[in-house]
N, C-alpha and C positions, 0 to 999 in steps of 0.2 A: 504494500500500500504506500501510493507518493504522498506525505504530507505538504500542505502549501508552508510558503517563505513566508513570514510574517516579519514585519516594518515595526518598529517602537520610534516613537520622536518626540522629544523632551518638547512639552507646550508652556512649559511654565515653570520657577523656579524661585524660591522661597526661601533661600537658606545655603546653608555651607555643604555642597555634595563630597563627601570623600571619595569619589570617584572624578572632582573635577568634571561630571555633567553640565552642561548649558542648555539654554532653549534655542532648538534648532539641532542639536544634534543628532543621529539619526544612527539607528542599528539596525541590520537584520541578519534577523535569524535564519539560519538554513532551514528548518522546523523547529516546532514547538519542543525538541528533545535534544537543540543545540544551539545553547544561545554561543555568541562571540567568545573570543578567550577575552578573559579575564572583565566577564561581564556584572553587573552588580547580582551578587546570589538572593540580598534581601529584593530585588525588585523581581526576579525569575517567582521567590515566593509569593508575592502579591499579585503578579501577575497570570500567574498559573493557570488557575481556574478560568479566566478569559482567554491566553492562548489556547487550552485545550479545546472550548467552548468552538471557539472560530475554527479550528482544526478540522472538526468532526462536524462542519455546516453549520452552528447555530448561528444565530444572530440578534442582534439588539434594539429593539423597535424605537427605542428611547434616543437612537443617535441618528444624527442625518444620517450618515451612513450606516445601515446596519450591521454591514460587517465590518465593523468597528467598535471599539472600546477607550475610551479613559481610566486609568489607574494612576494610584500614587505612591509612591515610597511610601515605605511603611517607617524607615526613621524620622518621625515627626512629619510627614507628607510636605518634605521641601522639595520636593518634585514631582511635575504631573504628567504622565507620558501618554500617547496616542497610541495604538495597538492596528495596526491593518495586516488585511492579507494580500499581500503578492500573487497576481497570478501567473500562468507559464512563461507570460513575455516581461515580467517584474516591473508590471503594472498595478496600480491599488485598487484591487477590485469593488466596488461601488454597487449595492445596493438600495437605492434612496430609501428614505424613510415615507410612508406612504401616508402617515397622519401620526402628531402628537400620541402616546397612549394617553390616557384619562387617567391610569395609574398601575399597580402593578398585575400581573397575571398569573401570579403563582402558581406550578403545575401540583397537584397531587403525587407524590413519589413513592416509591417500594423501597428500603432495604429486606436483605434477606440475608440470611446465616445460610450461604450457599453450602458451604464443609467445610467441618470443624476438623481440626486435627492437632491435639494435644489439647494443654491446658489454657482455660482462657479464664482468667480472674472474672471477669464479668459472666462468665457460666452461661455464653448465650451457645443455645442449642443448636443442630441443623435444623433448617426449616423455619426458625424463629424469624417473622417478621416486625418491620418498624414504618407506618408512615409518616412519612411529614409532608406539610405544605409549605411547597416554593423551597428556600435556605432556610427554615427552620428549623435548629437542633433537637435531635428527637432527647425529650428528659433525662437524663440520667445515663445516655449516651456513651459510651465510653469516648474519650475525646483522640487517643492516639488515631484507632478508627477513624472514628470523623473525621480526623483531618487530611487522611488519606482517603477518603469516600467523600468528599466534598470537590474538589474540580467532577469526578462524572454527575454527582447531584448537579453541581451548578449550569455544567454540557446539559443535561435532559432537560432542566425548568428551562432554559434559553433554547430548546428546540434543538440540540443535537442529536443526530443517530449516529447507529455504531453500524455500516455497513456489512463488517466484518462478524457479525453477531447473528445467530439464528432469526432472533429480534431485536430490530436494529433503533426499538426503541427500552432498547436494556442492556447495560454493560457489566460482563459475568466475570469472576474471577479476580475480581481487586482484593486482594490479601493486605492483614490485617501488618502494621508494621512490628510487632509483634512477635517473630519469629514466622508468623504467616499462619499460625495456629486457625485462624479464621479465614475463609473467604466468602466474601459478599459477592452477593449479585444485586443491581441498583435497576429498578424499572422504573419508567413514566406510564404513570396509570392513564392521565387524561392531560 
Protein backbone atom coordinates (compact mmCIF):
# COMPACT_ATOMS: atom_id res chain seq x y z
CA UNK A 1 0.00 0.00 0.00
CA UNK A 2 1.53 3.69 -1.22
CA UNK A 3 0.89 6.01 1.52
CA UNK A 4 0.41 9.95 0.32
CA UNK A 5 3.56 12.77 1.06
CA UNK A 6 2.01 14.93 3.48
CA UNK A 7 3.35 18.92 3.73
CA UNK A 8 3.55 20.49 7.52
CA UNK A 9 4.14 24.45 7.27
CA UNK A 10 4.62 26.53 10.29
CA UNK A 11 1.59 29.23 10.15
CA UNK A 12 2.27 30.96 13.17
CA UNK A 13 4.63 31.36 15.99
CA UNK A 14 4.47 32.31 19.55
CA UNK A 15 7.55 31.77 21.30
CA UNK A 16 11.14 30.37 21.56
CA UNK A 17 11.01 26.96 19.17
CA UNK A 18 14.02 24.71 20.10
CA UNK A 19 14.17 23.57 16.87
CA UNK A 20 14.66 27.17 15.55
CA UNK A 21 11.17 26.68 13.45
CA UNK A 22 9.75 29.81 11.67
CA UNK A 23 6.47 30.63 9.88
CA UNK A 24 6.92 29.78 6.41
CA UNK A 25 8.95 26.94 6.87
CA UNK A 26 7.84 23.97 5.36
CA UNK A 27 8.43 19.86 5.67
CA UNK A 28 7.56 16.91 4.12
CA UNK A 29 7.19 13.83 4.86
CA UNK A 30 7.61 10.97 2.67
CA UNK A 31 4.43 9.26 4.78
CA UNK A 32 2.96 9.58 7.76
CA UNK A 33 5.69 6.62 9.19
CA UNK A 34 8.78 9.03 8.02
CA UNK A 35 8.91 12.32 9.11
CA UNK A 36 12.44 14.22 8.05
CA UNK A 37 15.65 13.60 10.10
CA UNK A 38 15.89 15.18 12.89
CA UNK A 39 12.39 16.35 12.93
CA UNK A 40 10.54 17.68 16.08
CA UNK A 41 9.27 14.16 17.93
CA UNK A 42 6.85 16.31 20.32
CA UNK A 43 5.12 17.71 17.00
CA UNK A 44 5.14 13.94 15.12
CA UNK A 45 3.09 13.20 18.67
CA UNK A 46 0.59 15.82 18.21
CA UNK A 47 0.32 15.59 15.00
CA UNK A 48 -0.21 11.94 14.70
CA UNK A 49 -3.70 11.21 14.93
CA UNK A 50 -4.32 13.95 11.84
CA UNK A 51 -1.57 12.42 9.63
CA UNK A 52 -2.90 9.20 10.20
CA UNK A 53 -6.43 10.54 9.68
CA UNK A 54 -5.50 12.01 6.03
CA UNK A 55 -3.44 8.92 5.23
CA UNK A 56 -6.39 6.60 5.33
CA UNK A 57 -8.98 9.25 3.40
CA UNK A 58 -10.43 11.01 6.10
CA UNK A 59 -11.00 14.40 6.04
CA UNK A 60 -12.02 17.67 7.96
CA UNK A 61 -15.25 19.52 7.07
CA UNK A 62 -14.24 22.36 9.46
CA UNK A 63 -11.25 23.49 7.16
CA UNK A 64 -11.50 25.01 3.69
CA UNK A 65 -9.60 22.57 2.77
CA UNK A 66 -10.69 19.29 3.88
CA UNK A 67 -7.90 17.47 3.50
CA UNK A 68 -6.26 19.44 5.66
CA UNK A 69 -5.57 20.18 9.34
CA UNK A 70 -4.14 22.75 11.82
CA UNK A 71 -2.12 21.41 14.81
CA UNK A 72 0.10 22.95 17.58
CA UNK A 73 3.11 22.13 19.41
CA UNK A 74 2.29 20.70 22.26
CA UNK A 75 5.22 22.77 24.39
CA UNK A 76 3.03 25.46 25.35
CA UNK A 77 1.43 25.79 21.58
CA UNK A 78 4.27 28.32 20.33
CA UNK A 79 3.66 26.99 17.12
CA UNK A 80 0.91 26.27 14.63
CA UNK A 81 1.58 24.13 11.70
CA UNK A 82 -0.73 23.39 8.49
CA UNK A 83 -0.81 19.48 7.69
CA UNK A 84 -1.62 18.75 3.70
CA UNK A 85 -1.42 15.91 1.46
CA UNK A 86 0.77 15.73 -1.50
CA UNK A 87 -0.53 14.11 -4.37
CA UNK A 88 1.41 11.92 -7.04
CA UNK A 89 2.70 15.10 -8.89
CA UNK A 90 3.53 16.88 -5.06
CA UNK A 91 0.70 18.89 -5.59
CA UNK A 92 -1.75 19.84 -2.40
CA UNK A 93 -4.49 18.16 -2.90
CA UNK A 94 -7.73 20.21 -2.22
CA UNK A 95 -10.94 19.37 -1.38
CA UNK A 96 -13.18 22.43 -0.76
CA UNK A 97 -15.08 22.62 2.18
CA UNK A 98 -18.69 22.55 0.83
CA UNK A 99 -20.50 24.43 3.84
CA UNK A 100 -19.58 25.65 7.42
CA UNK A 101 -20.58 22.57 9.94
CA UNK A 102 -23.00 23.89 12.50
CA UNK A 103 -20.94 21.96 14.95
CA UNK A 104 -19.47 18.79 15.62
CA UNK A 105 -20.53 15.14 14.26
CA UNK A 106 -19.36 12.65 16.49
CA UNK A 107 -19.32 9.13 15.14
CA UNK A 108 -20.48 6.22 17.56
CA UNK A 109 -17.23 3.94 17.91
CA UNK A 110 -16.60 0.18 18.97
CA UNK A 111 -13.42 -0.97 20.86
CA UNK A 112 -13.04 -4.58 21.29
CA UNK A 113 -10.71 -6.81 23.28
CA UNK A 114 -9.99 -8.44 19.94
CA UNK A 115 -7.17 -11.38 21.87
CA UNK A 116 -5.97 -11.39 24.90
CA UNK A 117 -2.78 -12.85 25.56
CA UNK A 118 -1.20 -12.99 28.95
CA UNK A 119 -1.73 -10.68 31.72
CA UNK A 120 -3.55 -7.50 31.54
CA UNK A 121 -3.83 -5.49 34.99
CA UNK A 122 -7.01 -4.11 33.71
CA UNK A 123 -8.60 -7.81 33.21
CA UNK A 124 -10.21 -6.97 30.04
CA UNK A 125 -11.40 -10.16 28.48
CA UNK A 126 -11.70 -11.33 24.73
CA UNK A 127 -14.71 -10.04 23.36
CA UNK A 128 -15.18 -7.27 25.88
CA UNK A 129 -16.49 -4.23 24.33
CA UNK A 130 -16.22 -0.36 24.81
CA UNK A 131 -18.24 2.40 23.19
CA UNK A 132 -17.75 5.81 22.93
CA UNK A 133 -18.99 8.86 21.09
CA UNK A 134 -16.68 10.95 18.76
CA UNK A 135 -12.93 11.26 21.13
CA UNK A 136 -14.54 10.56 24.10
CA UNK A 137 -12.49 8.55 26.60
CA UNK A 138 -14.31 5.50 27.58
CA UNK A 139 -14.33 5.70 31.86
CA UNK A 140 -11.95 4.15 33.58
CA UNK A 141 -10.09 3.26 30.23
CA UNK A 142 -6.89 2.09 30.66
CA UNK A 143 -4.86 5.12 29.40
CA UNK A 144 -1.57 3.29 27.84
CA UNK A 145 -4.34 1.73 25.54
CA UNK A 146 -5.99 4.61 24.77
CA UNK A 147 -3.24 6.21 23.74
CA UNK A 148 -2.32 3.90 21.21
CA UNK A 149 -6.00 3.34 20.12
CA UNK A 150 -6.64 6.98 19.61
CA UNK A 151 -5.10 8.00 16.19
CA UNK A 152 -7.48 4.87 14.55
CA UNK A 153 -10.45 6.30 16.90
CA UNK A 154 -9.67 9.75 15.73
CA UNK A 155 -9.01 8.14 11.48
CA UNK A 156 -12.83 6.50 11.91
CA UNK A 157 -14.83 9.63 13.65
CA UNK A 158 -13.10 11.88 10.63
CA UNK A 159 -14.28 9.31 8.17
CA UNK A 160 -11.27 7.03 7.40
CA UNK A 161 -11.39 3.43 6.20
CA UNK A 162 -8.90 0.89 6.21
CA UNK A 163 -8.92 -0.53 2.75
CA UNK A 164 -6.65 -3.19 3.64
CA UNK A 165 -9.32 -4.44 6.21
CA UNK A 166 -12.04 -7.00 5.60
CA UNK A 167 -14.06 -3.95 7.00
CA UNK A 168 -12.65 -1.04 5.86
CA UNK A 169 -14.78 0.79 8.38
CA UNK A 170 -12.69 -1.19 11.31
CA UNK A 171 -9.10 -1.21 12.18
CA UNK A 172 -8.07 -4.95 13.74
CA UNK A 173 -5.12 -5.70 15.49
CA UNK A 174 -3.75 -2.41 17.28
CA UNK A 175 -1.83 -4.10 20.23
CA UNK A 176 -1.81 -2.94 23.55
CA UNK A 177 1.61 -1.18 24.27
CA UNK A 178 1.96 -3.32 27.00
CA UNK A 179 3.96 -6.14 25.84
CA UNK A 180 0.91 -6.46 23.27
CA UNK A 181 -0.99 -8.71 25.81
CA UNK A 182 -4.04 -7.03 24.38
CA UNK A 183 -5.28 -6.51 20.99
CA UNK A 184 -8.00 -4.32 19.99
CA UNK A 185 -10.07 -4.18 17.08
CA UNK A 186 -11.71 -0.28 16.61
CA UNK A 187 -15.14 -0.12 14.56
CA UNK A 188 -17.25 2.90 13.35
CA UNK A 189 -20.72 1.86 14.04
CA UNK A 190 -22.43 4.94 12.28
Amino acid sequence: MKFPKLKFTVIKKEGYCYHNYNVGDEFILKDFTHPPENFCLGLVKSAFAPMYTLTFGGSFAFMENTRSITTTCPDDAKLTFKIEVLDDNDKVEVIPQKEKPKGPNPKTLEIEAQEVRGHCFYGYKQGQKFTVKGLKTPEGFCGAAYSILFPVLFALNFGAKFSFEKDPNCKTGTACPDGGHIKFKVRRVE
